[in-house]
C-alpha positions as CSV (number, residue, x, y, z in Angstrom):
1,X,102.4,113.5,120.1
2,X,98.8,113.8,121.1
3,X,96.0,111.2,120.8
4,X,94.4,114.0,118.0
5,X,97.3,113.6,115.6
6,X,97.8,110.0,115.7
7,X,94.2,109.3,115.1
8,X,94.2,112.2,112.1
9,X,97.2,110.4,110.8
10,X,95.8,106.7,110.6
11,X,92.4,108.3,109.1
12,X,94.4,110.2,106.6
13,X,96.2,107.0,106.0
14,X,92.7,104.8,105.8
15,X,91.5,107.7,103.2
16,X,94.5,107.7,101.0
17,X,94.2,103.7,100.5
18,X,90.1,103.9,100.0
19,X,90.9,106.3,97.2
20,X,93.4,104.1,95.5
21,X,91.3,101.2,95.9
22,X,88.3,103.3,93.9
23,X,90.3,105.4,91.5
24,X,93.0,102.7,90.9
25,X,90.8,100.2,88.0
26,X,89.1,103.9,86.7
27,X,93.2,105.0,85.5
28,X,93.2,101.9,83.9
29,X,90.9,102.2,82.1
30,X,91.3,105.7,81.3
31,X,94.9,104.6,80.5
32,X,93.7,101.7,77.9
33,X,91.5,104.0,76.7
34,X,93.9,106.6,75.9
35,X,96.5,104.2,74.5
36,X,94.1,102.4,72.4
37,X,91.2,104.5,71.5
38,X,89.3,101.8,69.5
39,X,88.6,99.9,72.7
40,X,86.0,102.6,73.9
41,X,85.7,101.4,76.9
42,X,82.8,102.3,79.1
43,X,83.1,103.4,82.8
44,X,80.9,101.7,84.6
45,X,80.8,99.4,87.6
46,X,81.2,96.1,85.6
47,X,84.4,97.3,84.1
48,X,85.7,98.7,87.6
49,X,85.4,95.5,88.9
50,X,87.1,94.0,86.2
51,X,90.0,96.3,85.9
52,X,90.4,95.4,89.7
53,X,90.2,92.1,89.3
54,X,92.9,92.1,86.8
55,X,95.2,94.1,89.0
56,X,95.3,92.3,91.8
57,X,97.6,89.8,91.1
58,X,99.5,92.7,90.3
59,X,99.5,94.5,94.2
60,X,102.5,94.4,96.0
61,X,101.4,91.8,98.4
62,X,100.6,89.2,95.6
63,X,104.5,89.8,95.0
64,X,106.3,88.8,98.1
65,X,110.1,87.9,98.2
66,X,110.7,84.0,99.3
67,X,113.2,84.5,102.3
């Protein structure tokens, strides 16, 4: 495997996460939004951060097995 490849894999890689990390709190909210249209909620950066906030404790390595 060349050098080329390896480093377009780990960018790809660093690209896909960035994206989850910035469009993960807007489905969220699109998804709240959907299920309960009274809520309205706005998209804007406040709500982002919150919507991330709230999900944290929620990643997978907030959630680790006790060996």
């Amino acid at each position: 495997m060349t050098w080329f490849k390896i480093i377009a894999k780990f960018l790809i890689g660093i690209l896909l996460v960035v994206l989850a990390v910035a469009l993960g709190p807007l489905l969220i909210i699109w998804a709240i939004n959907t299920l309960f249209p009274t809520a309205s909620i706005p998209y804007s950066w406040e709500t982002w951060a919150a919507a991330f906030i709230l999900s944290a404790p929620f990643s997978s390595g907030a959630l680790r097995k006790k060996s």
